[in-house]
C-alpha positions as CSV (number, residue, x, y, z in Angstrom):
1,X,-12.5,-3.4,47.8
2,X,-8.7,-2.6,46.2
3,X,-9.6,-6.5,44.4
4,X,-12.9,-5.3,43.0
5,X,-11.1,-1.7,41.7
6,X,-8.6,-3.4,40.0
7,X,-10.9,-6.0,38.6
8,X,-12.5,-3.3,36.8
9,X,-9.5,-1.1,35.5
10,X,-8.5,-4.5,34.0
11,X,-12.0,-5.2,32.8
12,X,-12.3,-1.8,31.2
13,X,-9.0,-1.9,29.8
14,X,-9.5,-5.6,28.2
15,X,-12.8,-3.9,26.9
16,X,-11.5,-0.6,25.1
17,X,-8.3,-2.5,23.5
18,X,-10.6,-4.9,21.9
19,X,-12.0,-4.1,18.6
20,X,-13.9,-5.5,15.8
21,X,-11.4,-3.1,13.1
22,X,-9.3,-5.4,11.0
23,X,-6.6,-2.5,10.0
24,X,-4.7,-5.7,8.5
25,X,-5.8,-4.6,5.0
26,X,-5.6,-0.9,5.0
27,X,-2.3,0.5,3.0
28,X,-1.5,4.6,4.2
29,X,-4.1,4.0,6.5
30,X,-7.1,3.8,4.2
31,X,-9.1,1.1,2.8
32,X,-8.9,2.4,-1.0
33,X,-4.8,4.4,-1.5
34,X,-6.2,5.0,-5.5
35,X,-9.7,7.1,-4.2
36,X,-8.5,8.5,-0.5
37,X,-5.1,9.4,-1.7
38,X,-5.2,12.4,-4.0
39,X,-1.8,12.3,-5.4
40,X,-2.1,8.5,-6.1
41,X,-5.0,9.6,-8.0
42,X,-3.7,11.9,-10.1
43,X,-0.4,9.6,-10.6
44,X,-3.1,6.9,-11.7
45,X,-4.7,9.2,-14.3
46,X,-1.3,9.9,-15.9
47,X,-0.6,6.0,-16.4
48,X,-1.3,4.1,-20.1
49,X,-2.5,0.7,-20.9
50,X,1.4,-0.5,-20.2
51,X,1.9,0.7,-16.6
52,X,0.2,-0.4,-13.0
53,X,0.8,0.4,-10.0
54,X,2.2,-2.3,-7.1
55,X,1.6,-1.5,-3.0
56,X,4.7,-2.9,-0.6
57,X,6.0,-2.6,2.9
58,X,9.2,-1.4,3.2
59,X,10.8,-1.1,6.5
60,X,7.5,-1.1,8.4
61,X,5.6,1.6,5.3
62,X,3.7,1.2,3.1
63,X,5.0,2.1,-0.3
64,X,4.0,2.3,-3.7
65,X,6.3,2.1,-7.0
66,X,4.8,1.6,-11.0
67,X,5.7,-1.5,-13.5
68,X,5.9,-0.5,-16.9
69,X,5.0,-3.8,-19.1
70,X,5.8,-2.1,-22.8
71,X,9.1,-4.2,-24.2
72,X,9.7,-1.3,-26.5
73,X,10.2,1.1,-23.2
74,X,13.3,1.8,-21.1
75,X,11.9,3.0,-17.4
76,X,13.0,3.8,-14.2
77,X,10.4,3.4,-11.6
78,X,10.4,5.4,-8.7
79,X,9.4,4.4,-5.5
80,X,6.8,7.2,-2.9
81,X,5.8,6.8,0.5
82,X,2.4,7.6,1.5
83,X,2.1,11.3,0.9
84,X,4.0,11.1,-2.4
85,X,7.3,11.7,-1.6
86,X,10.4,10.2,-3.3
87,X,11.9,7.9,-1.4
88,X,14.3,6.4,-4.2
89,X,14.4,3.9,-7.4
90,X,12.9,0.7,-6.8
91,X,15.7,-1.2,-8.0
92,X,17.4,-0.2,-5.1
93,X,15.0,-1.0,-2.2
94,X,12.7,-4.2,-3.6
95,X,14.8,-6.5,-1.8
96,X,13.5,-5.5,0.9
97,X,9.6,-5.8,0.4
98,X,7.3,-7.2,2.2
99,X,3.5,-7.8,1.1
100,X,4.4,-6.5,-2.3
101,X,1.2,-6.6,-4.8
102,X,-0.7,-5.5,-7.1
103,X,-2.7,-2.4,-6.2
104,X,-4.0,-0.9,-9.5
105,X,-4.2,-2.4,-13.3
106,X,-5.9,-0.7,-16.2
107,X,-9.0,-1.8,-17.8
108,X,-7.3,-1.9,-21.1
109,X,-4.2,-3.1,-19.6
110,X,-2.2,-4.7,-22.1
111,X,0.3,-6.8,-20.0
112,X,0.2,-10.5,-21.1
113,X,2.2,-11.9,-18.6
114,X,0.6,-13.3,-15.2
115,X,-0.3,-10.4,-12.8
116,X,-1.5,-11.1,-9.2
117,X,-5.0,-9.0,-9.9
């Protein structure tokens, strides 16, 4: 009887950790950061043809930080976590990425150089 108890504790455990989900491919735990995060969003909207917007892991988070392709512009970019905070300058910190990529380029995007899209 104990046998058969445990047998299907086990069972029902195996059962309820299993899951069809792939959260592999989520960043800030959504499936689209530029729609389901408002303050990426808006960030987005301020952007021109010269900037996008590159996703990383950085210590375990996700992160997000902007490329700015004009060669007539000096920039600093900044580097958020997922609610929008400041977590630094990019510079300092994008050593240490992990899956770093491209997350959002503009239509009109006028960046000639090769850009994972």
């Amino acid at each position: 009887m104990l046998f058969r108890v445990i047998g299907c504790m086990i069972l029902v455990m195996v059962l309820y950790s299993c899951s069809n989900d792939d959260d592999s491919n989520l960043i800030c735990s959504v499936e689209d950061p530029v729609e389901e995060l408002p303050w990426l969003n808006e960030w987005v909207a301020t952007l021109s043809e010269f900037e996008y917007i590159r996703s990383a892991r950085y210590l375990g988070d996700d992160v997000f930080y902007n490329i700015n392709c004009n060669p007539l512009v000096n920039y600093v970019s900044i580097l958020y976590d997922c609610q929008g905070k400041v977590i630094g300058f990019t510079g300092d910190f994008r050593g240490q990425f992990t899956n770093d990529q491209l997350l959002w380029l503009p239509e009109n995007s006028q960046c000639s150089f090769p850009v994972d899209r």
